[in-house]
C-alpha positions as CSV (number, residue, x, y, z in Angstrom):
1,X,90.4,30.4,74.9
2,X,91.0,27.0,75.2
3,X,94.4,27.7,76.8
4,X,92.7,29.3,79.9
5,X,90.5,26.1,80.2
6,X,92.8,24.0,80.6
7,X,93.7,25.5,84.0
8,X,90.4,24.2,85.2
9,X,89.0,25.5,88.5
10,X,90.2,27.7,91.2
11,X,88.5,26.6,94.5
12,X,85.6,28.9,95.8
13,X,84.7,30.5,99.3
14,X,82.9,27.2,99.4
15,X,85.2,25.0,98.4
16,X,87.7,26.1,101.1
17,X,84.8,25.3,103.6
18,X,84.8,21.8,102.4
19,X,88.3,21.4,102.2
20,X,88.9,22.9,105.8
21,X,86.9,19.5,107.3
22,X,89.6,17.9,106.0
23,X,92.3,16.5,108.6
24,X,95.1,17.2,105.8
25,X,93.7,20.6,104.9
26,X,96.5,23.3,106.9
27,X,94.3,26.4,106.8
28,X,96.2,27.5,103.4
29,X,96.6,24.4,101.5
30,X,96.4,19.8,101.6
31,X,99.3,19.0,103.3
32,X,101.5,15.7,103.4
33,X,101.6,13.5,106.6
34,X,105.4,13.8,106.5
35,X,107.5,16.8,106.0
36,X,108.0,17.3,102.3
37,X,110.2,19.4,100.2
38,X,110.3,19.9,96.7
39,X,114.0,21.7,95.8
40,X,113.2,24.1,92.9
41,X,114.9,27.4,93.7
42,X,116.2,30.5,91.3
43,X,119.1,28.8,92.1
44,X,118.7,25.4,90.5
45,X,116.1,26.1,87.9
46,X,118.3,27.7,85.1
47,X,120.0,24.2,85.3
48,X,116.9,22.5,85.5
49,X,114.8,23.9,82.2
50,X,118.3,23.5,80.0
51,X,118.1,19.6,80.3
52,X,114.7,19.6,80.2
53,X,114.6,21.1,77.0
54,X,117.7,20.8,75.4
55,X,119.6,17.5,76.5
56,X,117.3,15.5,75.0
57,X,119.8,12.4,74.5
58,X,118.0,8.9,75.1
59,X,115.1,10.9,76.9
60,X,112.7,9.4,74.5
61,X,112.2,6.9,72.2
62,X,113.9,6.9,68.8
63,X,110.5,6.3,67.0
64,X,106.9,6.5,68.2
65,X,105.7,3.9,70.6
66,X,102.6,1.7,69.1
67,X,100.0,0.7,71.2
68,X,98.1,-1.9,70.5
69,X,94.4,-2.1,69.2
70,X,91.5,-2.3,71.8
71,X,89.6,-5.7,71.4
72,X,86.5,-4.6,73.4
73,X,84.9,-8.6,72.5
74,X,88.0,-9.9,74.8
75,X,87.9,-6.7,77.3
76,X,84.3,-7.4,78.3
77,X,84.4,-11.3,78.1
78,X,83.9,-12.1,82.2
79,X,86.4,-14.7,82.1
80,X,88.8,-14.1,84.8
81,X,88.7,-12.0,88.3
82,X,90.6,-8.8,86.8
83,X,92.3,-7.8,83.4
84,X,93.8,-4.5,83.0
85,X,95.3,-2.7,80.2
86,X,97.7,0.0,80.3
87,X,97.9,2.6,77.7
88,X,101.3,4.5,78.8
89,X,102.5,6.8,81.3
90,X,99.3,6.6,83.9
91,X,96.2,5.5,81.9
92,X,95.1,2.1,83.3
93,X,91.7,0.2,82.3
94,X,90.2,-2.2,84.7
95,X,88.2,-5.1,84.7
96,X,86.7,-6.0,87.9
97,X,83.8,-7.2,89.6
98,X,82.0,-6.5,85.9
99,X,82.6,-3.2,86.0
100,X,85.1,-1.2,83.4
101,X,87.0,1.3,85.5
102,X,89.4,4.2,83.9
103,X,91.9,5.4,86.2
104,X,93.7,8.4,85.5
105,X,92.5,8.7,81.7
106,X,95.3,11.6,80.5
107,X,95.4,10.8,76.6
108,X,96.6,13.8,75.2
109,X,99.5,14.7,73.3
110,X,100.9,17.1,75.5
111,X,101.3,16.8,79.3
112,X,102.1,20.4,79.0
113,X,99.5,22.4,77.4
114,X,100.0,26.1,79.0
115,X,103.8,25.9,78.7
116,X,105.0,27.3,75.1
117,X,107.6,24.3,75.3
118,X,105.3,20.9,74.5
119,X,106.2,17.9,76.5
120,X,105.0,15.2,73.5
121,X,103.5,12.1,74.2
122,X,105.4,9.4,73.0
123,X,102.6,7.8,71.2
124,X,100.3,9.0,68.1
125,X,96.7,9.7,68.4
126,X,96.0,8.4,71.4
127,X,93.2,10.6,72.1
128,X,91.6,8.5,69.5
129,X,91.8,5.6,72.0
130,X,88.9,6.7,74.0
131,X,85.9,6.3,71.2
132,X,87.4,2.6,70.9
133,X,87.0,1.9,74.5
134,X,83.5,0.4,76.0
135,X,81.0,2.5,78.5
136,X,83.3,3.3,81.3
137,X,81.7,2.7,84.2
138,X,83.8,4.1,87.1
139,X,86.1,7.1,86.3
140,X,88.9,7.5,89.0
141,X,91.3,10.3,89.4
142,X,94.1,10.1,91.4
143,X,95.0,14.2,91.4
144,X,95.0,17.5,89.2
145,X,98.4,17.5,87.2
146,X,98.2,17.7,83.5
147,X,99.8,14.4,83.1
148,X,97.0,13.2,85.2
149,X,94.4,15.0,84.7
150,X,93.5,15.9,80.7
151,X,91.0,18.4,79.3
152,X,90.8,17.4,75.9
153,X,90.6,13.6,77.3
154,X,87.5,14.4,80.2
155,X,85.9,16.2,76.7
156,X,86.1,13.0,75.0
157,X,85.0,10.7,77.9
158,X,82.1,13.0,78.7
159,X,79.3,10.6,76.6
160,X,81.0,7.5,78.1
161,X,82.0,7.9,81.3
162,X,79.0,7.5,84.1
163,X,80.6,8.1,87.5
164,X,84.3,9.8,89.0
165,X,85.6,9.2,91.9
166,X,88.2,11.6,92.3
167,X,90.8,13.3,94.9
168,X,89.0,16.0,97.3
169,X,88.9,19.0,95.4
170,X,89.0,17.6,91.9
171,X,86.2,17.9,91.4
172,X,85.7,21.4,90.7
173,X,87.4,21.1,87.4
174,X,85.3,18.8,86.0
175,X,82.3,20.6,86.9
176,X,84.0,23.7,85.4
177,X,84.3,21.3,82.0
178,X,80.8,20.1,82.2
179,X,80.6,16.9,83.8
180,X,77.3,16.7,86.1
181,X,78.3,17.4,89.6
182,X,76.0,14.3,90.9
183,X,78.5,12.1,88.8
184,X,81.3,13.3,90.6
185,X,82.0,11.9,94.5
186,X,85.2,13.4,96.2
187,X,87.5,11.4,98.5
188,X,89.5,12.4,101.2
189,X,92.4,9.9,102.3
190,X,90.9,6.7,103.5
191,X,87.4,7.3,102.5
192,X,85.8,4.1,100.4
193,X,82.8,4.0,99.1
194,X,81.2,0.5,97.4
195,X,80.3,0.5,93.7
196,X,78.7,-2.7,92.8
197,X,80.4,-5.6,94.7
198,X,84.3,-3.6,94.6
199,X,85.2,-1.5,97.9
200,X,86.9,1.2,96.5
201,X,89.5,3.1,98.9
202,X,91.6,6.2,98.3
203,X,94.8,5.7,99.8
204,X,97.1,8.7,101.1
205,X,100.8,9.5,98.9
206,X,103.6,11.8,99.5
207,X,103.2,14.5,96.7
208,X,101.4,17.8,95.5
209,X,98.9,18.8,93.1
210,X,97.9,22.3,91.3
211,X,97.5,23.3,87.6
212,X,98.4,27.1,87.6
213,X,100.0,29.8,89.9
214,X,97.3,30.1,92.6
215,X,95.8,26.4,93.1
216,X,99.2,24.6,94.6
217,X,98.1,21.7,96.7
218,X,94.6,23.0,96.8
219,X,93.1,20.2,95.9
220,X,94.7,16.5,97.4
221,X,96.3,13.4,95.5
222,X,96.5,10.0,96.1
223,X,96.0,6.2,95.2
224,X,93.2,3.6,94.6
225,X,92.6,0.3,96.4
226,X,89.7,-2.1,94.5
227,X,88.7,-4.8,96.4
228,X,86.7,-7.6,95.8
229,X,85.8,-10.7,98.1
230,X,88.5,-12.5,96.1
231,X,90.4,-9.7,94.3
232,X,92.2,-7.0,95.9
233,X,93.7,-4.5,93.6
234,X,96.5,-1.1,94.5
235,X,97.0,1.5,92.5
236,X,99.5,3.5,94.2
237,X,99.2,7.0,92.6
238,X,101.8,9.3,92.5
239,X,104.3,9.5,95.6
240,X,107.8,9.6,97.1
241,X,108.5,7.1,99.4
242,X,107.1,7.2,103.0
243,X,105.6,5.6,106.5
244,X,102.4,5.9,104.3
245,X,103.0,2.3,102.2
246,X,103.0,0.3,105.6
247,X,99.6,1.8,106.8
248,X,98.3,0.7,103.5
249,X,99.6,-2.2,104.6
250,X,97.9,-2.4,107.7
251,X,94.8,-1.3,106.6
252,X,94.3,-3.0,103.6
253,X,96.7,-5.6,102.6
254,X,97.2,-8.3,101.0
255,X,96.8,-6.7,97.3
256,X,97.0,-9.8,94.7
257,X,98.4,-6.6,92.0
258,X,100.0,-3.4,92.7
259,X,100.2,-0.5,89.6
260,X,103.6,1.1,90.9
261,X,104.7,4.6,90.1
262,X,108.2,4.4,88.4
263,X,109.5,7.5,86.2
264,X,109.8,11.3,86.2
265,X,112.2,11.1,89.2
266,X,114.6,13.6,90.1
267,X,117.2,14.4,93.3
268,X,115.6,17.7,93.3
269,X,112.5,16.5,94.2
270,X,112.9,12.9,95.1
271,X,110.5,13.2,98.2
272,X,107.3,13.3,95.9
273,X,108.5,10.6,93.4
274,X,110.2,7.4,94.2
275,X,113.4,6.1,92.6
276,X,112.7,2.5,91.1
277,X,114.1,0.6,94.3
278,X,111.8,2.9,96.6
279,X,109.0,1.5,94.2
280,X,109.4,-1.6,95.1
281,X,110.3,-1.3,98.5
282,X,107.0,0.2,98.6
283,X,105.1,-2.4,97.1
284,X,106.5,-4.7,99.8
285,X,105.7,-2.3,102.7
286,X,102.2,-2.5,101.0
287,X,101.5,-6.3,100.7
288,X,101.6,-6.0,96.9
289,X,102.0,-9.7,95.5
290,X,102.7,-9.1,92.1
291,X,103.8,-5.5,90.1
292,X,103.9,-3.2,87.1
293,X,105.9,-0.3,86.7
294,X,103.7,2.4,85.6
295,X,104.1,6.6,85.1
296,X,106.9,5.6,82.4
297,X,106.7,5.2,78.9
298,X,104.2,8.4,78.0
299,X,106.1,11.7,78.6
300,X,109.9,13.3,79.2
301,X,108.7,15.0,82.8
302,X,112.3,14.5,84.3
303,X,116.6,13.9,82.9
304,X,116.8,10.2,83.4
305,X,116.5,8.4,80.3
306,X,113.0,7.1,78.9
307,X,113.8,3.2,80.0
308,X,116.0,3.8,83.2
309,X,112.5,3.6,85.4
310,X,111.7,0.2,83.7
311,X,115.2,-1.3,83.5
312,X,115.8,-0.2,87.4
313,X,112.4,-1.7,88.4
314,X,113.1,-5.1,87.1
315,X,116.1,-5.6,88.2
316,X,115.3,-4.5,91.9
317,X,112.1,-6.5,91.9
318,X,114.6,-9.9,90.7
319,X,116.6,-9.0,93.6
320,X,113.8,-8.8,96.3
321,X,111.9,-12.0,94.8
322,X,108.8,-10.1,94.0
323,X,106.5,-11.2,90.7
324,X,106.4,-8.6,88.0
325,X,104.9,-8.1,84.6
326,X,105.8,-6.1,82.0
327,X,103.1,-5.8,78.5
328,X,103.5,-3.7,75.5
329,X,101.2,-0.3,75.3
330,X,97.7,-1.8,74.9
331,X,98.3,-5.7,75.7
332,X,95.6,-6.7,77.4
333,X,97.0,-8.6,81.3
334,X,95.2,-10.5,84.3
335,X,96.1,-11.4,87.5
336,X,98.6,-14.9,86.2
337,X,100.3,-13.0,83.0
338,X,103.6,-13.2,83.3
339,X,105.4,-11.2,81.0
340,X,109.0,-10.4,80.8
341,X,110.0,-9.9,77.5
342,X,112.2,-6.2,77.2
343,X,110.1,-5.1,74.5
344,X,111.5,-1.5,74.8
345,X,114.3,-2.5,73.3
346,X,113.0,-3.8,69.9
């Protein structure tokens, strides 16, 4: 049943072998580099599942959010350092040192697909999406959770997609979903491997991963540095705040661009995802000249309302001086768009 496949892999003896080499691997499980709690007790979860799914007041968008039509002609035209478009929620398509690069490709309609409540995308037919993009050269996956990490999508991308790079033990659900295992190269934090002229780094975060009962934080999570000689690029993956941003700092900065995580916040479990101020407090720790707010705009994962992550975010980042940029679902950016026009308002 397709349901059950969705789950993807549970590691093997094997894979726990691996996994053991790694410095964040505990014995049991990946483990933050700072104490971590997530707040999600038989206490507070009554509370918790009757906003999810009945206060649904300004949680979404009134109508369907378009996204805009793929021009692959002005994609692939090498005309500047780096262009990027960003489809909602996660899904980010690079251009960079000539190579196409898909990070994070979830474009299904449900980030909850073993849950008999949906959590809807709130855009249509973006699945569709895919067979309009170009060859992807360079999958990357920042970690395993369903609004990540897609089943249906990694189906479609199978005849278009060449390589993944992906968090250490990742990979096992792609192999389990019939992508080549000598496609597929795992990362621990602060591996980097080259592909083509970009230095591509995996950078540590603050959260978890897992995709049923048994697999929690069994495989790891974390962001993407792309570096050229004269671009460099962050992608800051999924995280609440931390000491982490100011290593990236150290190790890596300056980034020209930073793809922040902004959205699906809550006090229950504010230590794996930032508020919008931490966001960009972390892009500053982190050398990040110029920012977008991403992980907003796709799916209702937590009780703040669907623009509170973008509102917050710009007005924090007018406060601090730092460059933003906000385009529409699909609008195609480089590295000197400028674009501040509150289109989620219209």
């Amino acid at each position: 049943m397709e349901v059950f496949k969705q789950f993807g892999a549970t590691p093997s003896v094997t894979d726990i072998e691996r996994y053991s080499i790694s410095p964040q691997w505990s014995g049991k499980f990946f483990k933050n580099g700072e104490h971590t709690k997530v707040d999600i007790n038989l206490a507070t979860l009554p509370g918790l599942l009757y906003k999810q799914f009945r206060e649904n007041n300004g949680r979404k968008p009134p109508h369907k959010l378009p996204v805009l039509p793929f021009d692959k002609t002005s994609f692939e035209k090498d005309d500047t350092r780096f262009k990027a478009i960003w489809f909602g929620h996660s899904a980010v398509l690079i251009r960079i040192g000539q190579q196409n690069i898909l990070i994070d490709p979830m474009f299904g309609a449900n980030a909850a697909p073993i849950s008999p409540f949906a959590v809807k995308r709130f855009s249509d037919d973006t699945l569709s999406i895919i067979d309009d993009l170009p060859d992807i050269d360079l999958a990357l996956i920042s970690h395993d959770h369903y609004d990540h990490l897609d089943y249906k999508s990694i189906l479609r991308l199978q005849a278009k997609a060449k390589k993944y790079f992906v968090a250490l033990g990742v990979g096992r659900h792609l192999k389990k979903w019939g992508i080549a295992a000598s496609a597929i190269t795992e990362f621990d934090w602060w591996d980097e491997s080259p592909f083509g002229d970009i230095r591509i780094t995996f950078t540590p975060t603050r959260h978890f991963s897992g995709r049923g009962l048994r697999d929690r934080s069994k495989s790891l999570w974390g962001g993407w540095a792309l570096q050229t000689k004269d671009t460099h690029i962050w992608f800051s993956g999924d995280s609440g705040y931390g000491q982490h941003f100011k290593e990236v700092s150290n190790r890596l900065a300056p980034f020209d661009f930073g793809f922040m995580e902004c959205g699906q916040y809550n006090p229950l479990w504010h230590q794996i995802h930032m508020y919008p101020e931490e966001s960009i407090q972390a892009a500053i720790d982190a050398g990040v000249k110029k920012v977008m707010p991403v992980h907003w705009a796709g799916f209702t994962l937590a009780q703040h309302s669907w623009t509170d992550p973008v509102e917050r975010f710009v007005a924090e980042a007018e406060k601090r001086g730092l460059y933003y940029t906000l385009p529409r679902l699909g609008e195609e950016i480089t590295l000197h768009t400028s674009l501040h026009e509150k289109w989620w308002l219209s």
